[in-house]
C-alpha positions as CSV (number, residue, x, y, z in Angstrom):
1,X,60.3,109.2,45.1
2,X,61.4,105.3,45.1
3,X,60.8,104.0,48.7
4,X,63.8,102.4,50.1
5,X,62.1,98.6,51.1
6,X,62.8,97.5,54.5
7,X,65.3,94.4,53.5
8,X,67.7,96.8,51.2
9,X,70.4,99.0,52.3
10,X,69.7,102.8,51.2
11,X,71.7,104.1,48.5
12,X,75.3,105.7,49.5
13,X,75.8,104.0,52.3
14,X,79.3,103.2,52.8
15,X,81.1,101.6,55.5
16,X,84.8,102.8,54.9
17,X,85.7,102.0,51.7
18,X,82.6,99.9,51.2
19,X,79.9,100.8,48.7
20,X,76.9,98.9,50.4
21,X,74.2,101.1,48.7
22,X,71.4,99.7,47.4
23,X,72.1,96.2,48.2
24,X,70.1,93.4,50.4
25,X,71.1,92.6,53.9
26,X,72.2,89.1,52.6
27,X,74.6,91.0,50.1
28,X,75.2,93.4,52.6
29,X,76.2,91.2,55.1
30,X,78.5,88.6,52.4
31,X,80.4,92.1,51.5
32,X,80.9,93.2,55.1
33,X,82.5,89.4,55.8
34,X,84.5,89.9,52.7
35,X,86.0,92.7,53.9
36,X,86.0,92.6,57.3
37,X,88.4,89.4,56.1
38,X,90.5,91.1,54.1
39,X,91.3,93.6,57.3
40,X,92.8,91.1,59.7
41,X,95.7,91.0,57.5
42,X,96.4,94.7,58.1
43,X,99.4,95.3,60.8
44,X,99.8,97.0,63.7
45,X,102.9,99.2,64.2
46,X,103.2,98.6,67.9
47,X,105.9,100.1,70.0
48,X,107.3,102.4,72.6
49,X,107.0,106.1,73.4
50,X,110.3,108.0,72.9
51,X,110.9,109.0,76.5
52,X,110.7,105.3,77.7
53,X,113.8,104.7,76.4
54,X,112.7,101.3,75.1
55,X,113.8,100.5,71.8
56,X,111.5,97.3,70.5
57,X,108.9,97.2,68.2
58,X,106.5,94.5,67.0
59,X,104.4,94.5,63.5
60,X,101.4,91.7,64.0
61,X,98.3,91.3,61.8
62,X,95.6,92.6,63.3
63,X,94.2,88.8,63.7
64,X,97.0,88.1,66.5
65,X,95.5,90.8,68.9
66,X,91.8,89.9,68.6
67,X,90.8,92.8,66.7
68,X,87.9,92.3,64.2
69,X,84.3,93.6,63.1
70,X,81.5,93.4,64.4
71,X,79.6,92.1,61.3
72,X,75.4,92.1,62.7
73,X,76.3,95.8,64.8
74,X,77.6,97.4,61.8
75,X,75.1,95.6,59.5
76,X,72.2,97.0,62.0
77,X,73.8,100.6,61.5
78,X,73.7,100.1,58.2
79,X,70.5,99.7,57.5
80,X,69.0,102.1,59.3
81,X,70.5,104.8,57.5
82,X,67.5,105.6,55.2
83,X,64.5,104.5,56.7
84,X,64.7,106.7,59.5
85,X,61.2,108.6,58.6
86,X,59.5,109.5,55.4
87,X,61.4,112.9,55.6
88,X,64.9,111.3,55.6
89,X,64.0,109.1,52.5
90,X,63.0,112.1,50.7
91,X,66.4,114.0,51.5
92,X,68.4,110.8,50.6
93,X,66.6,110.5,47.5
94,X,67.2,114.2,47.1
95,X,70.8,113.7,47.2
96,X,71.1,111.2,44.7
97,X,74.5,110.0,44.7
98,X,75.6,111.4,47.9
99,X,77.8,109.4,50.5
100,X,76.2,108.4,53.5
101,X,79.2,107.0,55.8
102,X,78.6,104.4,58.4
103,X,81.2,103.2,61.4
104,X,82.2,100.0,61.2
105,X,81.9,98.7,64.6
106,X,85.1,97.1,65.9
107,X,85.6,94.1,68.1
108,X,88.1,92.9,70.3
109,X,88.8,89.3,71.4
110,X,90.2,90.7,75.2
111,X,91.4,87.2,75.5
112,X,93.2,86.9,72.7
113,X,94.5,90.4,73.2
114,X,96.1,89.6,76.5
115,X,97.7,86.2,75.4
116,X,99.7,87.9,72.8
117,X,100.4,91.3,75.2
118,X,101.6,88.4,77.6
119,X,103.5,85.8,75.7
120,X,105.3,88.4,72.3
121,X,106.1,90.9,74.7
122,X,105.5,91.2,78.7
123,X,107.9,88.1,78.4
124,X,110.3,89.4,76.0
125,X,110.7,92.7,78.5
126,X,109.9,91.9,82.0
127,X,112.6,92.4,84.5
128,X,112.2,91.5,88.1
129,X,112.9,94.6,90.6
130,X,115.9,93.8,92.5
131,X,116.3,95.3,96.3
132,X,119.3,96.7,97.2
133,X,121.8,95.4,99.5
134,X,124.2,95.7,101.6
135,X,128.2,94.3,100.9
136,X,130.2,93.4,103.6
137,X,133.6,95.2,103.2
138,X,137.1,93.8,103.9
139,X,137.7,96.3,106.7
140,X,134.4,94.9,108.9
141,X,131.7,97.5,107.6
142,X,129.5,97.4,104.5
143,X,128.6,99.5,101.4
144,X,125.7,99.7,99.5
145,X,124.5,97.8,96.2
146,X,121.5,100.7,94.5
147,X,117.8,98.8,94.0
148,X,117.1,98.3,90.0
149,X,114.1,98.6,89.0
150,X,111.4,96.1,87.4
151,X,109.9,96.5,84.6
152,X,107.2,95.0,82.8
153,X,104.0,95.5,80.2
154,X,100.8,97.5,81.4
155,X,98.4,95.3,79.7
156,X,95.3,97.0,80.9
157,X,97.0,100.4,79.5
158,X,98.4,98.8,76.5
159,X,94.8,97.2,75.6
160,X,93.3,100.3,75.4
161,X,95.6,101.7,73.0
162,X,95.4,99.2,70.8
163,X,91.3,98.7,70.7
164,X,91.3,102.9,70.4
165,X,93.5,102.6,67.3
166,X,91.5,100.0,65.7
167,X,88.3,101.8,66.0
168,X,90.1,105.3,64.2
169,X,91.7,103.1,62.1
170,X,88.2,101.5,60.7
171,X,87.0,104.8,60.8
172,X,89.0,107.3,59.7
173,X,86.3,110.0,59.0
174,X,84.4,109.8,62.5
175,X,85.0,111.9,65.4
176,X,88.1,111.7,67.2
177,X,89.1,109.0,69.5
178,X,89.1,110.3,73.3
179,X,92.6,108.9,73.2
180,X,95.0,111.8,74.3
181,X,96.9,112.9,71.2
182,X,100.0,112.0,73.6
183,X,98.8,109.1,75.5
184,X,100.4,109.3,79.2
185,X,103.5,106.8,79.2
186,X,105.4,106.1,82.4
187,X,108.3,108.2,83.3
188,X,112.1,106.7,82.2
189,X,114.0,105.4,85.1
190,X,117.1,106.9,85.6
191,X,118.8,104.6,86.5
192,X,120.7,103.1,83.3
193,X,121.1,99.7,84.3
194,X,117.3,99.6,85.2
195,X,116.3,100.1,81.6
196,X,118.8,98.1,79.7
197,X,117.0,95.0,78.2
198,X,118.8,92.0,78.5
199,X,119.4,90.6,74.8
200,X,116.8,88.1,73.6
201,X,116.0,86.1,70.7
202,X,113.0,88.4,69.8
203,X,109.6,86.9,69.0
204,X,107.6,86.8,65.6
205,X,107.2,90.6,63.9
206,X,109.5,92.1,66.5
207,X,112.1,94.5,65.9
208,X,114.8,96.5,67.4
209,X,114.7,100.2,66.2
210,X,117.1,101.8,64.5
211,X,117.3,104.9,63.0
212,X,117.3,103.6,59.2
213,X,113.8,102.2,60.3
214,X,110.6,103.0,59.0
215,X,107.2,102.6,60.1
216,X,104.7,100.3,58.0
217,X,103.0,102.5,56.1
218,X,99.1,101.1,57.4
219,X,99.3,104.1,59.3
220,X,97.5,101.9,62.3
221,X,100.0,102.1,65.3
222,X,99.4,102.1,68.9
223,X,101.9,103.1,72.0
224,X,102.9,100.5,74.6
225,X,102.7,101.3,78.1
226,X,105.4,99.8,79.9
227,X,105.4,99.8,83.8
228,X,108.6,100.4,86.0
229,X,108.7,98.7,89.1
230,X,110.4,100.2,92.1
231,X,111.5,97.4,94.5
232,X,110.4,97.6,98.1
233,X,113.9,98.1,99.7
234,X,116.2,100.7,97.9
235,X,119.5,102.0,98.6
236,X,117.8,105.3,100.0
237,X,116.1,102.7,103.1
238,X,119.4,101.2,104.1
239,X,121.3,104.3,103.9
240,X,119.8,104.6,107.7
241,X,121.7,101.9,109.0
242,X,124.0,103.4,111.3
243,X,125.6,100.9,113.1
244,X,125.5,98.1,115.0
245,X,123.0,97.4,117.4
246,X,123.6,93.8,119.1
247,X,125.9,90.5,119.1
248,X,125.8,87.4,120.7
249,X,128.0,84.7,120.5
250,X,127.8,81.1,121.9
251,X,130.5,78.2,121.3
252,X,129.6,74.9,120.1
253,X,131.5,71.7,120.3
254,X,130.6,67.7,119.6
255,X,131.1,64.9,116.4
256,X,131.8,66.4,113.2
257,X,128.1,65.9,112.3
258,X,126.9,68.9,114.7
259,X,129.7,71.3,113.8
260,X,128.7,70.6,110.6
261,X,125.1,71.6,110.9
262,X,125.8,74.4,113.2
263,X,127.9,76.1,110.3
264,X,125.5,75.6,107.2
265,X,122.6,77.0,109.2
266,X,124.8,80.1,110.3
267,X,125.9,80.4,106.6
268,X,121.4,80.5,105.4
269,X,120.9,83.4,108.3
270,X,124.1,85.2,107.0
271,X,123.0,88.4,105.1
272,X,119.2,88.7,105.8
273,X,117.8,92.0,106.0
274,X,114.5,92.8,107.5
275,X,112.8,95.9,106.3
276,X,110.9,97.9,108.9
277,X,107.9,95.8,110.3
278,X,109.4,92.8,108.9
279,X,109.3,89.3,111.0
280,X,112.3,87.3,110.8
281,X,111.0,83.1,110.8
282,X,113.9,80.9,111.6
283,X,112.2,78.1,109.9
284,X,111.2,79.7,106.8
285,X,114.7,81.0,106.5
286,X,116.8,77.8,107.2
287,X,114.6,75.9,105.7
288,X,114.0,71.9,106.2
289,X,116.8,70.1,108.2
290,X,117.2,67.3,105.9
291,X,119.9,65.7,104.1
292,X,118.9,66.8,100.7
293,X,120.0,70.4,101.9
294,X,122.8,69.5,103.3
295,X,122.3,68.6,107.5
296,X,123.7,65.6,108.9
297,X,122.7,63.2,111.4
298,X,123.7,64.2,114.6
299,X,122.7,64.2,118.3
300,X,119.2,65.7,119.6
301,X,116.8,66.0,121.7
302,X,113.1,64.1,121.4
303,X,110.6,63.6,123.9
304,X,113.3,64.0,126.8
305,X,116.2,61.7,125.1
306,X,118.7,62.0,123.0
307,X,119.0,60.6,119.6
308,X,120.4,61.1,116.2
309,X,118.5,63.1,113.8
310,X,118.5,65.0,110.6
311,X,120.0,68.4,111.5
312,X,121.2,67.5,115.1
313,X,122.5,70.6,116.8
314,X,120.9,73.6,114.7
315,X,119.0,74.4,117.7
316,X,122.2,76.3,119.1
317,X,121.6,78.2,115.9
318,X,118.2,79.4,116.6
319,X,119.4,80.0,120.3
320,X,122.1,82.3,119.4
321,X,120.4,84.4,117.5
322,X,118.0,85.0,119.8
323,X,120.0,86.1,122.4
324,X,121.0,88.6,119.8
325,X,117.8,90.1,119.2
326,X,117.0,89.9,123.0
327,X,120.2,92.4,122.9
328,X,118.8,94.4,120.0
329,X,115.8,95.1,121.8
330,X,113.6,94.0,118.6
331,X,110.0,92.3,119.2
332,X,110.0,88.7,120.5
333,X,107.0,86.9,118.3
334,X,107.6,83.4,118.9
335,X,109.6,81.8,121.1
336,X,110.1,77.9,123.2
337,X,112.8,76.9,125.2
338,X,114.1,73.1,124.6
339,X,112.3,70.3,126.3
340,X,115.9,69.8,128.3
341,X,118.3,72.4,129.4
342,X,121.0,73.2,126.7
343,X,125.2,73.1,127.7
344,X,125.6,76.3,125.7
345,X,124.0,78.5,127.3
346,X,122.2,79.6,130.9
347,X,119.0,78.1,131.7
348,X,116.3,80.3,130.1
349,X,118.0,81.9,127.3
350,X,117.5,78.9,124.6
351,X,115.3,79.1,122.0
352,X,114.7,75.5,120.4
353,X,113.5,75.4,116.8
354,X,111.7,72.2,114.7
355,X,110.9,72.9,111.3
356,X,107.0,72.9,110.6
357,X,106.5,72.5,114.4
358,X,108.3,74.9,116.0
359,X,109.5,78.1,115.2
360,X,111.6,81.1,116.8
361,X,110.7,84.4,115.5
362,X,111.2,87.8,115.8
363,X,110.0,91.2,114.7
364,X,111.8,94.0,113.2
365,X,109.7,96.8,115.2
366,X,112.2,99.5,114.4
367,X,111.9,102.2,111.7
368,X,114.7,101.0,109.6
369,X,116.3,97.9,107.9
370,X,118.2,95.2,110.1
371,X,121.1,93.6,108.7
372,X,122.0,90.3,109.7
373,X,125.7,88.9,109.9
374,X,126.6,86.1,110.9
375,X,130.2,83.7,111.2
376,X,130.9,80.4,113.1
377,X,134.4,79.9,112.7
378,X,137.3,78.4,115.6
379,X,134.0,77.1,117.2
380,X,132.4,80.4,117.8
381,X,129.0,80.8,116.6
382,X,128.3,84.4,116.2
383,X,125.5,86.6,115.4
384,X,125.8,90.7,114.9
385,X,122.8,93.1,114.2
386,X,123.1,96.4,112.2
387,X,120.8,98.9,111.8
388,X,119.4,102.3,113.1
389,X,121.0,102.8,116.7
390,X,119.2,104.3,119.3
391,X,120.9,106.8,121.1
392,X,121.3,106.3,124.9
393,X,119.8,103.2,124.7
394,X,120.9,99.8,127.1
395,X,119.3,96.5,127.2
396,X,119.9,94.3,130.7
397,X,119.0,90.7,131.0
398,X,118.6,89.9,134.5
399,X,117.9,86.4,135.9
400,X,114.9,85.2,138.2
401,X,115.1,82.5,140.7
402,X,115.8,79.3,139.7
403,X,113.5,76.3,141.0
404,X,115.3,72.8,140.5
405,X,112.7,69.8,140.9
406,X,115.5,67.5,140.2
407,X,115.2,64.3,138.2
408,X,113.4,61.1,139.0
409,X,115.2,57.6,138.8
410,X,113.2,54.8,137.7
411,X,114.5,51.4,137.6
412,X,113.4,48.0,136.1
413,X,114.6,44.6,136.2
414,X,117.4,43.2,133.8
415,X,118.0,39.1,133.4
416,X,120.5,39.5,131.4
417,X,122.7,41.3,133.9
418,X,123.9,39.6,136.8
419,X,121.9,39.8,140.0
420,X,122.9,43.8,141.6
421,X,125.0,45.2,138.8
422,X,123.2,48.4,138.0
423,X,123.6,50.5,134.3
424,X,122.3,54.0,133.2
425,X,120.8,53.2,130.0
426,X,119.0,57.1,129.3
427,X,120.2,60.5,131.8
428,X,117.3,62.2,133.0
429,X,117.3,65.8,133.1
430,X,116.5,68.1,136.2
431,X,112.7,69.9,135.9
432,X,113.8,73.6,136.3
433,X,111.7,76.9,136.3
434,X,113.7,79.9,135.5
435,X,112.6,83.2,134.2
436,X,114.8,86.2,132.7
437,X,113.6,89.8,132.6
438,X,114.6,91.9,129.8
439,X,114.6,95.7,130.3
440,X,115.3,98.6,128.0
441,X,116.3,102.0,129.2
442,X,116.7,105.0,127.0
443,X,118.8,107.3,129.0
444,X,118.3,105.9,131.9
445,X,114.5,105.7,131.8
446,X,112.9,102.5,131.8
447,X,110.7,102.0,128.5
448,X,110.0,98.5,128.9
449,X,110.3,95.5,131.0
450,X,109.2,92.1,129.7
451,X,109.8,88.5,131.4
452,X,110.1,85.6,129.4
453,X,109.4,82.3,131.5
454,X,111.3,78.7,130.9
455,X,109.5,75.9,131.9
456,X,112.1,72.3,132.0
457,X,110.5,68.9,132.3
458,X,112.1,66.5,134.9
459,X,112.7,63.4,132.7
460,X,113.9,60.2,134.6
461,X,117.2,59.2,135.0
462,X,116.3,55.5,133.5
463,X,118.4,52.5,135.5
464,X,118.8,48.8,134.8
465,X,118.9,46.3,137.7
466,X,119.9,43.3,136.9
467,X,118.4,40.0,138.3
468,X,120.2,37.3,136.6
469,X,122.7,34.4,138.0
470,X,125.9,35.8,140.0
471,X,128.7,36.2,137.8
472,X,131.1,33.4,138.7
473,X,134.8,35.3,139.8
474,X,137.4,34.2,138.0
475,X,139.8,31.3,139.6
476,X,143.5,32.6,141.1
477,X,146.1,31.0,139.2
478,X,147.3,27.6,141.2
479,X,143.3,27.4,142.4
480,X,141.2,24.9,142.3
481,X,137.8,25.5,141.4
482,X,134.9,24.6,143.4
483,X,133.6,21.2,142.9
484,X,136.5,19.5,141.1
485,X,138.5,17.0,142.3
486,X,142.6,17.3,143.1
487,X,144.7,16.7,140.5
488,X,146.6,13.7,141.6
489,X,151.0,13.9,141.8
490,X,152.6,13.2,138.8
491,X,154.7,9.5,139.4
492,X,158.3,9.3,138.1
493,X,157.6,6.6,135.0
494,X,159.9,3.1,135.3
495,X,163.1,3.6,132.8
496,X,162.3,2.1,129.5
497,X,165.4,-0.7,128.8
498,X,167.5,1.0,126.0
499,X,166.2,0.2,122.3
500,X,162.5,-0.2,123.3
């Protein structure tokens, strides 16, 4: 019996199609590179199970996902086979030309796996989930646009597949993969437009199907696992919208400017829909008030005066709408009244609003979707709520007592105006306390009573005396004026002789 030395490879040992018998582990491991290089050109048949309904398919060399083999793991298989104990090496010896198979041991580059999943195909298929909504109608209701669904590539699924194919692939002859013989694949969505892929330019070794389309014949293929994504807010959610559960309405006037303002910021609120739970931020939904969105200068308040700003007047915005969820009975979160009382509405029931300052927000604590509408047209600013009514439900606002501190004046000397003239150069504003209790009844039973407390500052009415010289009145015509001497008669001249 020839004793197999510790630096050869036992005779018959073959790693797939690999005849590595007999040779050293230098040889052994040159062949294995060989041919472990002449595998990455082998392609993958990747592509869709029948019931997704998706009809692309790609064909990359093995090289593109990452999948190789592990050259010193298989080597160290290798050569074990053989020298296992004095007992083995006789049987192998025995067996003369018998075939002693080894698995090649596959690797996978995860890495390199993911970037092509990622960039040949999650981006050739995904499709964002789209919510559905809500259509006004002509007739002052709404309908209902159905949810589509998402879709895009399980990677983590898809992964697997592939790195389970490789290694039956490389080994043909060893046990079964634990793979499923019909890996679990998402279930179809029904709806068609959810699973109608957009047309695309497709990527390298991609392919539509057709049915005069044949497999490579490699026989290594692997299942992609796509993923449907159900949006969060789906036809079957705003189907309980009922009806309509508040409206407010203010009017606004002023410059162009304001009016201006008013109506763009009515126009961002127009169609948002809160899902249950949801909180509605004024500021994250309008947005900032400057002029690259569109707001105009125009009149507001700061630090108790009145100047023009960016936006000027969008507070009457955020105040409306308010009121309307005061009405609606939904969750106050956040709210401040102005620094001033407002002209639009009763002191108490404003609600100012400064983008990444100060915010007016409110909760959707209901059990179904609220559907904001809104329209500021003939100088009406209004704001209408829909969602799930309440039956026997009534929501009363009822006003505290009012404290008026008045305003302060506060004077200081002018020399440029003459001595005891007297100008308003800023109106002050009155400090008022007022409060306004909101209570809910549901059939007459009071469920909850809530005050919400406004707080005015009493800014000074600001007045210039002046201190200069008198103004001088004007002279009377035929006057003469002080300190100037009589014009003296006019004297009939002598009668020049003729000719001079």
């Amino acid at each position: 019996m020839a004793h197999v030395p510790d630096d050869q490879i036992a005779p018959g040992v073959h790693v797939g199609s690999l005849d590595l018998g007999g040779k050293s582990l230098q040889e052994a491991r040159t062949a294995l590179e060989h041919w472990a290089e002449t595998q990455q050109a082998t392609t993958i048949h990747l592509h869709f199970a029948p019931d997704a309904d998706m009809k692309k398919e790609y064909n990359p060399p093995v090289s593109k996902l990452g999948l190789g083999i592990n050259i010193q793991a298989t080597l160290d298989a290798a050569s074990k086979v053989g020298h296992e104990s004095a007992l083995g090496q006789v049987s192998h010896w025995i067996s003369g030309s018998k075939v002693l198979p080894v698995a090649a041991v596959p690797s996978v580059d995860d890495a390199k796996m993911r970037t092509y999943l990622t960039n040949q195909i999650a981006q050739e298929i995904n499709r964002p989930a789209k919510r559905a909504q809500l259509v006004a109608t002509p007739g002052g209701g709404f309908g209902v646009h159905h949810e589509i669904n998402g879709l895009t590539l399980d990677k983590d699924a898809t992964a697997q597949n592939v790195a389970q194919a490789w290694t039956h692939y490389l080994n043909p002859t060893a046990s079964p993969a634990t793979t499923p013989a019909n890996p679990p694949v998402a279930a179809a969505v029904t709806d068609q437009a959810a699973v109608t892929t957009p047309p695309t330019t497709p990527p390298d070794n991609a392919v539509t199907a057709t049915a005069q389309d044949t497999p490579p014949s490699t026989g290594l293929e692997a299942l992609l696992a796509p993923k449907f994504i159900v949006p969060d807010l789906t036809a079957a959610d705003l189907e309980q919208i009922d009806g309509k559960i508040a409206e407010f309405s203010t009017y606004y006037t002023g410059i162009a400017n304001r009016r201006s303002n008013i109506v763009l910021a009515a126009k961002k609120i127009d169609g948002t829909l809160l899902k249950a739970g949801e909180i509605f931020s004024y500021n994250k939904v309008v947005g900032p008030r400057d002029h690259s969105a569109g707001f105009k200068d125009a009149p507001q308040y700061v630090n108790g005066k009145h100047v023009m700003g960016e936006g000027g007047g969008i507070c009457q915005v955020s105040s409306t709408l308010f009121n309307a969820a005061l009405l609606g009975a939904l969750k106050i979160v956040h709210r401040q009244n102005h620094s001033m009382p407002v002209g639009y509405l009763h002191h108490g029931r404003d609600a100012t609003a400064s983008y990444g300052n100060i915010d007016m927000q409110f909760q959707n604590d209901t059990s179904a979707p609220i559907y904001i509408r809104s329209s500021s047209s003939g100088g009406r600013l209004l704001f209408t709520l829909w969602g799930k009514r309440t039956p026997g439900r009534t929501v009363t606002l009822l006003q505290g007592r009012e404290v008026n501190l008045g305003s302060p004046v506060r004077t200081h000397s002018d020399p440029h105006l003459p001595a005891g003239r007297r100008i308003v150069e800023e109106r002050g504003s009155p400090g008022i306390s007022v409060s306004w209790t909101r209570v809910i009844k549901d059939n007459g039973e009071v469920v909850k009573r809530e005050v919400f407390p406004s707080h005015y500052t009493a800014f000074p009415t600001i007045v210039a005396v002046g201190t200069g010289a008198p103004k001088k009145p004007a002279p009377k015509p035929g006057a003469t004026p002080p300190g100037t001497a009589p014009t003296p008669a006019p004297v009939n001249p002598t009668p020049a002789p003729p000719g001079q």
